[in-house]
N, CA, C and O atoms as CSV, one atom per row, in Angstrom:
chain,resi,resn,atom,element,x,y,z
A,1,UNK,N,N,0.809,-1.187,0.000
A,1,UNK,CA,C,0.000,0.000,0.000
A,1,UNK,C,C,0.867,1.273,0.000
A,1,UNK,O,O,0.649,2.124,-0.863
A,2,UNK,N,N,1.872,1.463,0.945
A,2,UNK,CA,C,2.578,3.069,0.211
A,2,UNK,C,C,3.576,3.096,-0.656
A,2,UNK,O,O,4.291,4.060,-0.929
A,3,UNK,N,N,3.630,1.530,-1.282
A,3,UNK,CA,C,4.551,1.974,-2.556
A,3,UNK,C,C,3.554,2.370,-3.791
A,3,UNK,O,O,4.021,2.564,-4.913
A,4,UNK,N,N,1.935,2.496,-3.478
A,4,UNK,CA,C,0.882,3.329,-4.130
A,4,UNK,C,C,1.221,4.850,-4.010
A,4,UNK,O,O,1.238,5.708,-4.892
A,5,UNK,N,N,1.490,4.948,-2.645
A,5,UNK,CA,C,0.784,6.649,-2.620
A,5,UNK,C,C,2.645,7.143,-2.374
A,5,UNK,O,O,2.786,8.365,-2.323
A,6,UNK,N,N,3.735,6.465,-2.255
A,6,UNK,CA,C,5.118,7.195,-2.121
A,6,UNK,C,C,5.809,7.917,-3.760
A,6,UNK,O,O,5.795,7.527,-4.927
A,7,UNK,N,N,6.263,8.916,-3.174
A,7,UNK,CA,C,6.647,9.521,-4.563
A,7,UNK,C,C,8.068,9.072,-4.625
A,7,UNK,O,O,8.633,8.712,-3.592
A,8,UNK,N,N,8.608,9.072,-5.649
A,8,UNK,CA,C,10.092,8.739,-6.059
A,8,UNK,C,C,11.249,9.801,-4.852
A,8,UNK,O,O,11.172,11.018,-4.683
A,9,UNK,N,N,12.186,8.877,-4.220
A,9,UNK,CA,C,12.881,9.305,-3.124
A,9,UNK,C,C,11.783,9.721,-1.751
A,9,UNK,O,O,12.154,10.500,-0.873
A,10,UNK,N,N,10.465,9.095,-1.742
A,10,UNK,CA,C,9.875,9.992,-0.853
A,10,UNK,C,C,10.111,8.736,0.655
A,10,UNK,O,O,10.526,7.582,0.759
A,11,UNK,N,N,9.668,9.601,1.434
A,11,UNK,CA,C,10.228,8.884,3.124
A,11,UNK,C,C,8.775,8.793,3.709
A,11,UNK,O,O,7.949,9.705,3.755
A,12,UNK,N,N,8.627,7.404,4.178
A,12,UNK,CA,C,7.399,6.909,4.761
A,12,UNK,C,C,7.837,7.283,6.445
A,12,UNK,O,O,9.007,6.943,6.622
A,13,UNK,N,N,7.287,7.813,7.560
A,13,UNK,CA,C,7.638,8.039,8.916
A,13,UNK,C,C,6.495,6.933,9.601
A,13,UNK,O,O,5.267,6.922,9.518
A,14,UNK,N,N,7.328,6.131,10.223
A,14,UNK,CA,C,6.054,5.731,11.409
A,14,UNK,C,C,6.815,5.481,12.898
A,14,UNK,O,O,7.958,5.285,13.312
A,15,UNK,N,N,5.604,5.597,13.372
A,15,UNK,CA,C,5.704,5.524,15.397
A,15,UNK,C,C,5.484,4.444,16.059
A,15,UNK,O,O,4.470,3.835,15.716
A,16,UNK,N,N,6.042,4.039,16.824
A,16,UNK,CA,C,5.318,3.050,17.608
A,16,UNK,C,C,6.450,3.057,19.306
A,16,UNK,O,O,7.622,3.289,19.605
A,17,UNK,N,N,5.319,2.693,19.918
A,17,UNK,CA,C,5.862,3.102,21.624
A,17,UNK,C,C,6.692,1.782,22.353
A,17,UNK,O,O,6.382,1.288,23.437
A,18,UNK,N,N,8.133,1.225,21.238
A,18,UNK,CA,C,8.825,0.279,21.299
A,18,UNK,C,C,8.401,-0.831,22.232
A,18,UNK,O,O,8.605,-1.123,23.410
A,19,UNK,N,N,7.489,-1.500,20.858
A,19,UNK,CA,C,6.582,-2.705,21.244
A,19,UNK,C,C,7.990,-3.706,20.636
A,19,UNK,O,O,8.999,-3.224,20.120
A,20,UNK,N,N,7.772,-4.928,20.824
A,20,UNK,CA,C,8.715,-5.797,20.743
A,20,UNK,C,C,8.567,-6.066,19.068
A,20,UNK,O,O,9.465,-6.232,18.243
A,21,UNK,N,N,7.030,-6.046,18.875
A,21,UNK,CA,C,6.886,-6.217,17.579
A,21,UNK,C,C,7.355,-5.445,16.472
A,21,UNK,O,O,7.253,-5.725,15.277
A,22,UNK,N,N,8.072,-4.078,17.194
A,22,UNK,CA,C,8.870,-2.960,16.207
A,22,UNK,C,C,10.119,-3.990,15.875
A,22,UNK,O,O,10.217,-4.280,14.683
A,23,UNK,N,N,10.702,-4.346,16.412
A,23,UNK,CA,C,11.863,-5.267,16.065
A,23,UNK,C,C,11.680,-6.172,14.646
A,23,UNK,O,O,12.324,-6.380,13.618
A,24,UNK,N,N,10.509,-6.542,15.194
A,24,UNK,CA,C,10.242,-7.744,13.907
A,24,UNK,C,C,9.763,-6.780,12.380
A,24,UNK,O,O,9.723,-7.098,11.192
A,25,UNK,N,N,9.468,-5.573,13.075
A,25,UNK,CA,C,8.537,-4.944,11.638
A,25,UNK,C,C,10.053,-4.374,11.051
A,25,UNK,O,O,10.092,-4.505,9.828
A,26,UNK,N,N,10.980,-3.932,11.471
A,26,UNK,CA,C,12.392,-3.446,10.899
A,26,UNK,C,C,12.866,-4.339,9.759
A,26,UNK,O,O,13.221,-3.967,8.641
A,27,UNK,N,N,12.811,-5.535,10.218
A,27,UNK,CA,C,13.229,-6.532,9.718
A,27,UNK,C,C,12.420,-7.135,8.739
A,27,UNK,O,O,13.034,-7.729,7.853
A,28,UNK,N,N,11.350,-7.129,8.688
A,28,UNK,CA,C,10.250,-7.312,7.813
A,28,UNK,C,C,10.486,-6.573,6.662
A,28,UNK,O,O,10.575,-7.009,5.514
A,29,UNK,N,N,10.633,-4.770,7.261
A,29,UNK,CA,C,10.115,-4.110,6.117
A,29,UNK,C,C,11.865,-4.218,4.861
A,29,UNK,O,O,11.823,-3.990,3.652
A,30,UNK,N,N,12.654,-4.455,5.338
A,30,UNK,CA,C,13.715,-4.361,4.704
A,30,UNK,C,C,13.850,-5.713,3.776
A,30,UNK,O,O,14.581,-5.828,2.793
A,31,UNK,N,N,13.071,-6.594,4.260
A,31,UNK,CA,C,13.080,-7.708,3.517
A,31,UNK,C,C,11.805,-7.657,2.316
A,31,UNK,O,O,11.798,-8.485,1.405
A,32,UNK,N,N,10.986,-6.838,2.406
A,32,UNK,CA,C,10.587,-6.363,2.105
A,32,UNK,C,C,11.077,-5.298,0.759
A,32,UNK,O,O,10.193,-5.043,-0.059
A,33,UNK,N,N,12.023,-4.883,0.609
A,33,UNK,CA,C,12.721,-4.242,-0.647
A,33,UNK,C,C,13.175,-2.777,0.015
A,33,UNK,O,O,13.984,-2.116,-0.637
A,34,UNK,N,N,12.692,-2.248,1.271
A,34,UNK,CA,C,12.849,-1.014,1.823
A,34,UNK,C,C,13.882,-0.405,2.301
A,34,UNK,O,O,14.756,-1.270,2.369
A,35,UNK,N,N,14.316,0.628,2.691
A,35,UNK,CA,C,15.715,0.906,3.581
A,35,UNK,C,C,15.136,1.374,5.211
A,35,UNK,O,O,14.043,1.930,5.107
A,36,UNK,N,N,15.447,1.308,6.144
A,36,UNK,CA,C,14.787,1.560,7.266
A,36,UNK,C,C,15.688,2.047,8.110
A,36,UNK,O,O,16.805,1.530,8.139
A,37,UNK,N,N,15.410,2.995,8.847
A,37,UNK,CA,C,16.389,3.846,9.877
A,37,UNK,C,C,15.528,3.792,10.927
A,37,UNK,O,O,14.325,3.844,10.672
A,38,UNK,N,N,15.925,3.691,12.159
A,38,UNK,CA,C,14.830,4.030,13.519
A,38,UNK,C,C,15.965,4.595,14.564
A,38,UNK,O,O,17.169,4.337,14.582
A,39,UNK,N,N,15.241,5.400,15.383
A,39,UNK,CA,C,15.261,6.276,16.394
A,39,UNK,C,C,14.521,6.262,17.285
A,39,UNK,O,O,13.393,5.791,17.133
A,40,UNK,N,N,14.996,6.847,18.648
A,40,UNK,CA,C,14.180,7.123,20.213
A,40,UNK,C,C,14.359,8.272,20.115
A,40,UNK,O,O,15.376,8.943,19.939
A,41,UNK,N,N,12.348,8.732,20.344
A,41,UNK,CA,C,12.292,10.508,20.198
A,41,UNK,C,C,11.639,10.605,21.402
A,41,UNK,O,O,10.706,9.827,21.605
A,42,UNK,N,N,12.055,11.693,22.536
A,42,UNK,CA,C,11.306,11.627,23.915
A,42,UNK,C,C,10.524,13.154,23.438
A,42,UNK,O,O,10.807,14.287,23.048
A,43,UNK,N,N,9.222,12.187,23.816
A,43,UNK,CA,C,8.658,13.144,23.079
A,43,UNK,C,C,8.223,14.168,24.908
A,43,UNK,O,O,7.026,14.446,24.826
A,44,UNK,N,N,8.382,14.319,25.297
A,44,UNK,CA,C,8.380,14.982,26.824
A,44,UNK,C,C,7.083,14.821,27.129
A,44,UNK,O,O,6.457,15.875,27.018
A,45,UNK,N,N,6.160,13.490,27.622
A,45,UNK,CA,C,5.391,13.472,27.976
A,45,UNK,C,C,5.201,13.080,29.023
A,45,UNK,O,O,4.101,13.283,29.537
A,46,UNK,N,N,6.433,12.217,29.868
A,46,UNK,CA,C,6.326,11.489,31.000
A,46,UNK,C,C,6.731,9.981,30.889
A,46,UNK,O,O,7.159,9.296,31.818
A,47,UNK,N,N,6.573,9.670,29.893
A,47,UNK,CA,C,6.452,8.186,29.157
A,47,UNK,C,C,7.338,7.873,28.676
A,47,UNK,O,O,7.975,8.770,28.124
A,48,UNK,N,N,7.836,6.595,28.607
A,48,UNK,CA,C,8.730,6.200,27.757
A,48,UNK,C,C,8.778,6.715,26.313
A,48,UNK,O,O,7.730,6.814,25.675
A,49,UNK,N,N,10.177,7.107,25.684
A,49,UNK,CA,C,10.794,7.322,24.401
A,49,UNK,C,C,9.101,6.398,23.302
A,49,UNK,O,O,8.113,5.698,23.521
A,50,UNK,N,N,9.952,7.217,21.950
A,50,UNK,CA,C,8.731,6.346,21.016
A,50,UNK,C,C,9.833,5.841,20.017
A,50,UNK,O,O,10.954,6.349,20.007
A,51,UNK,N,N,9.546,5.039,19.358
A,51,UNK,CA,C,10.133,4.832,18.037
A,51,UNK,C,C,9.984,4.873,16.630
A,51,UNK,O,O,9.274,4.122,15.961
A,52,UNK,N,N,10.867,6.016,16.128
A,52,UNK,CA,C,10.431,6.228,14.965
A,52,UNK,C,C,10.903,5.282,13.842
A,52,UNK,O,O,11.908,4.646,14.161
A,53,UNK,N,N,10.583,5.114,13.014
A,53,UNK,CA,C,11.089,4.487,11.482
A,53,UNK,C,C,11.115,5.118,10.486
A,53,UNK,O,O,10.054,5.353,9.907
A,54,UNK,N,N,12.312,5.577,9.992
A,54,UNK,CA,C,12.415,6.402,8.554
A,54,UNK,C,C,12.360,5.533,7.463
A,54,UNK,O,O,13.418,4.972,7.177
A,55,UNK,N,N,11.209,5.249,6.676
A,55,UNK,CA,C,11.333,4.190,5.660
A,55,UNK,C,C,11.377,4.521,3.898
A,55,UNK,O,O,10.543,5.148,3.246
A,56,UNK,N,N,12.534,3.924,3.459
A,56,UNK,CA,C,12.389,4.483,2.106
A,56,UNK,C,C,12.390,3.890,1.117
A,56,UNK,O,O,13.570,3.561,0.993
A,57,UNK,N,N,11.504,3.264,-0.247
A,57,UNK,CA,C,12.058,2.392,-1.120
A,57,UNK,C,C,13.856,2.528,-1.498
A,57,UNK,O,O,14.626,3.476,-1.656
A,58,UNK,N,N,13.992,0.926,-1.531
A,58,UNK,CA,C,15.802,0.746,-1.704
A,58,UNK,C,C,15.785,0.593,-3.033
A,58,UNK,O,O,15.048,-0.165,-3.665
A,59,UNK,N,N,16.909,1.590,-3.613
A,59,UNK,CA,C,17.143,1.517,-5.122
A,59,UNK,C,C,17.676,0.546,-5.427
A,59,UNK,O,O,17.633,0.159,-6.594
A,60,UNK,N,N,18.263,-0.055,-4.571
A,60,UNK,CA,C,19.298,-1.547,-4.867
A,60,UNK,C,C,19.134,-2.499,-3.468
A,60,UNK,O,O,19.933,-2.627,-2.541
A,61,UNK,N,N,17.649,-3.187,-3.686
A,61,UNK,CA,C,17.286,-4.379,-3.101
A,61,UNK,C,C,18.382,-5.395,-2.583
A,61,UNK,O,O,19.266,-5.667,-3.395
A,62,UNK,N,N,18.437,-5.974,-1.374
A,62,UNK,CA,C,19.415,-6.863,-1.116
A,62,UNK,C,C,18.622,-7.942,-1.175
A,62,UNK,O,O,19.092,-9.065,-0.993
């Protein structure tokens, strides 16, 4: 579904409040054909850090 709506070089962002299942989705999405970067953003709410994912189609699939 957002290799529908992503534009050429464009960056998919998603969140999630480092569920265990973020681990597995990293790994997924790269197998997947994607490039994936993640980060801990405190977002100052009181709460634990979140995790972001910078996701981008990979021009050269591994």
């Amino acid at each position: 579904c957002m290799r529908q709506v992503i534009g050429q070089n464009g960056i998919v962002l998603l969140s999630e409040p480092q569920r265990h299942t973020g681990d597995r989705f990293e790994k997924w999405i790269r197998s997947a054909g994607w490039r994936c970067d993640s980060c801990l953003v405190d977002i100052e709410d009181g709460n634990r850090e979140i995790r972001v994912f910078q996701c981008r189609l990979d021009s050269k699939p591994s």
